[in-house]
VEXDREN-2710 file (C-alpha; in Angstrom, 1 decimal):
% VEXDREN-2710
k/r/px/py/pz
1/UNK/79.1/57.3/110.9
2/UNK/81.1/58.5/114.1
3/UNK/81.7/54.9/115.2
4/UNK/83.3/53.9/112.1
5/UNK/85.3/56.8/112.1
6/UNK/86.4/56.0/115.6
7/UNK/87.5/52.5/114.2
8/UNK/89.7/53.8/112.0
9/UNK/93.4/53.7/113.1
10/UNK/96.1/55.9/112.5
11/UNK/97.6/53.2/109.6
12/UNK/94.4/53.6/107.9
13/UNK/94.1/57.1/108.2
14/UNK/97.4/57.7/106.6
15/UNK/96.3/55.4/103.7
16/UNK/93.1/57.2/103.2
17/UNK/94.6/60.7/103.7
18/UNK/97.0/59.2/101.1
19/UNK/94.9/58.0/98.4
20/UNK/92.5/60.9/98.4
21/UNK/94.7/64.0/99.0
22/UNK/95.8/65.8/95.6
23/UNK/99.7/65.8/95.3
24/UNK/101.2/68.8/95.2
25/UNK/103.3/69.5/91.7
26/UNK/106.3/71.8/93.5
27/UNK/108.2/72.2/90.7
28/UNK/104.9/73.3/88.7
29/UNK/103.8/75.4/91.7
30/UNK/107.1/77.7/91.8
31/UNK/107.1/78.0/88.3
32/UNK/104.1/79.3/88.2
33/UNK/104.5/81.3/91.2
34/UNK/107.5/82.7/89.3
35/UNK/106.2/83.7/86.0
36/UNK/102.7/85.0/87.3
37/UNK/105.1/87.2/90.3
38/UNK/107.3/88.1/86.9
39/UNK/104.3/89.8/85.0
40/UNK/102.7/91.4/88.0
41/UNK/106.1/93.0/88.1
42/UNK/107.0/93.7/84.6
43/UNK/103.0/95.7/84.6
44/UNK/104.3/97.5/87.3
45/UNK/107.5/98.7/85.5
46/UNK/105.1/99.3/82.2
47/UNK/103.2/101.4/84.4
48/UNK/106.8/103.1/85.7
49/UNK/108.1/103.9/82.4
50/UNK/104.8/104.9/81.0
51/UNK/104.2/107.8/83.5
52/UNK/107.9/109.1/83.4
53/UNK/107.8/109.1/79.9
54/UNK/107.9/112.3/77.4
55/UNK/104.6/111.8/76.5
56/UNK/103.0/111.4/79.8
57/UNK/105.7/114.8/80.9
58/UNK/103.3/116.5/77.7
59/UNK/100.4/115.9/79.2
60/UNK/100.5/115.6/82.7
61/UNK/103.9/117.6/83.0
62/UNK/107.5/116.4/84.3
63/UNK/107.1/113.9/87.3
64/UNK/110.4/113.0/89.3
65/UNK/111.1/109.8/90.0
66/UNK/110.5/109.7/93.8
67/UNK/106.3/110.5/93.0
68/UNK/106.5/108.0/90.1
69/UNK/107.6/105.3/92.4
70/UNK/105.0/106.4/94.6
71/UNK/102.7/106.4/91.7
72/UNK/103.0/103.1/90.7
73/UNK/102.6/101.5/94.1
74/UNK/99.5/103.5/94.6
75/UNK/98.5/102.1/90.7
76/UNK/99.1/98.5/91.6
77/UNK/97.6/98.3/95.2
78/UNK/94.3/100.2/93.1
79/UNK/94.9/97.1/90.3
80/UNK/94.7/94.6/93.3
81/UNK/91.4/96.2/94.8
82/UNK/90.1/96.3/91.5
83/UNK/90.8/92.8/90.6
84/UNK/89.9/91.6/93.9
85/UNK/86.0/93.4/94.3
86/UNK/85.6/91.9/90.5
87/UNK/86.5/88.6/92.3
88/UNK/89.2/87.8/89.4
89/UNK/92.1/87.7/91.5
90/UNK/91.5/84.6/93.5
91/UNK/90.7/82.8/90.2
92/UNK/94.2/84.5/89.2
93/UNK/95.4/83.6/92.6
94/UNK/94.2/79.4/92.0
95/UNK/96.4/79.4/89.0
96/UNK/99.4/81.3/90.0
97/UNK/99.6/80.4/93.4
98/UNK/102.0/82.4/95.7
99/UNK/103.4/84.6/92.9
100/UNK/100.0/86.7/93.2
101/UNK/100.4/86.6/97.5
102/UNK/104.2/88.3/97.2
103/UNK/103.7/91.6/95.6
104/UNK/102.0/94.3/96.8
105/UNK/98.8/93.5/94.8
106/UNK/98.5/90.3/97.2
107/UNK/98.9/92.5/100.1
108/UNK/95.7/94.7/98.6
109/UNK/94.4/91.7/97.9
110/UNK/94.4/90.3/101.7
111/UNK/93.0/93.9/102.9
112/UNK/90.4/94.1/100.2
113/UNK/88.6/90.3/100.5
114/UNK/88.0/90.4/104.5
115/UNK/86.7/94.3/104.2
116/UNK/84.3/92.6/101.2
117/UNK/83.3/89.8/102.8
118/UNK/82.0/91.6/106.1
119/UNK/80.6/94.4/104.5
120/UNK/77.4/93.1/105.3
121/UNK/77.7/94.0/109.3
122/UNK/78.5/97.8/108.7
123/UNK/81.5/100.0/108.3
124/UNK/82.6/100.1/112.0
125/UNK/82.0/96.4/113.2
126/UNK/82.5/95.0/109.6
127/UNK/84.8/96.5/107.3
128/UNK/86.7/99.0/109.8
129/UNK/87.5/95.8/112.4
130/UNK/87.7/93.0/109.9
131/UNK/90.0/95.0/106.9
132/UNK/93.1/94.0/108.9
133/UNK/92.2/90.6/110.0
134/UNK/94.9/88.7/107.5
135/UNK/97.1/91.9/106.7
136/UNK/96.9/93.1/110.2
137/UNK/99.9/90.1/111.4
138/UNK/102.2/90.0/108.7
139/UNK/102.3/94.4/109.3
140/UNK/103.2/93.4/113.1
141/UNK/105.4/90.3/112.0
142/UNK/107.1/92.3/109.8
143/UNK/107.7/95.4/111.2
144/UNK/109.2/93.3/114.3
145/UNK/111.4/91.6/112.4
146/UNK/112.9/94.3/110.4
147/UNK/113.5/95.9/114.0
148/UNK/115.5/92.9/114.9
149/UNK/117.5/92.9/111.8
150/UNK/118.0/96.4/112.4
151/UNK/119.7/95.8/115.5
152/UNK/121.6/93.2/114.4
153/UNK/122.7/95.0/111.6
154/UNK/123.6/97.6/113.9
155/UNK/125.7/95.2/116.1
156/UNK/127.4/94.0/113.3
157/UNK/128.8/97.3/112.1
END
């Protein structure tokens, strides 16, 4: 099989990689992206008004609205865990598409499946040095680039 593969120029390659790759819908993808980012959102303002409301004040008492922002962070990075040790939200994620990897459910999401998936090896060598294995670049990434912006930002003013 490796000599025929070896045969096979870079013409051909392209028609094969052609004819069997599935085409991307973009147009499809962002609007799903969108609407599937949209509700992820809109649970998380449910969630919002729901704790700052009267009734949750009768029960639970008054909470300000610094600790319910804080709350409902805390409520959807719990709803990604969740969803993600059930194994639903990569089967959310194959319909929806990046509108599940931008809010902060995809970031529990990307801490929550490595930490799963080498549980197996033990807390220290699996879970404690795997958990930041995908979330563990964008933090750096991003933290450097808001510094940068910062600066320039600063410059500008």
């Amino acid at each position: 099989m490796s000599n025929h593969l070896n045969k096979i120029d870079g013409k051909k390659y392209n028609e094969m990689t052609n004819k069997y790759s599935k085409k991307s819908g973009i147009v499809k993808d962002c609007i799903m992206a969108f609407v599937f980012g949209g509700i992820i959102c809109i649970i998380a303002q449910l969630f919002h008004d729901a704790i700052v409301s009267e009734k949750a004040a009768a029960i639970f008492g008054k909470i300000t609205e610094e600790n319910a922002k804080a709350l409902t962070v805390m409520f959807m990075v719990f709803l990604g865990v969740l969803l993600t040790a059930c194994n639903v939200y990569d089967e959310i994620g194959n319909i929806a598409g990046a509108g599940t990897i931008v809010p902060i459910t995809g970031f529990a999401n990307s801490m929550t499946s490595p930490a799963m998936e080498y549980k197996s090896e033990g807390f220290i060598l699996g879970v404690g040095a795997q958990i930041f294995q995908v979330a563990g670049p964008v933090i750096v990434y991003g933290t450097a680039a808001s510094v940068i912006v910062g600066f320039i930002y600063y410059l500008i003013k």
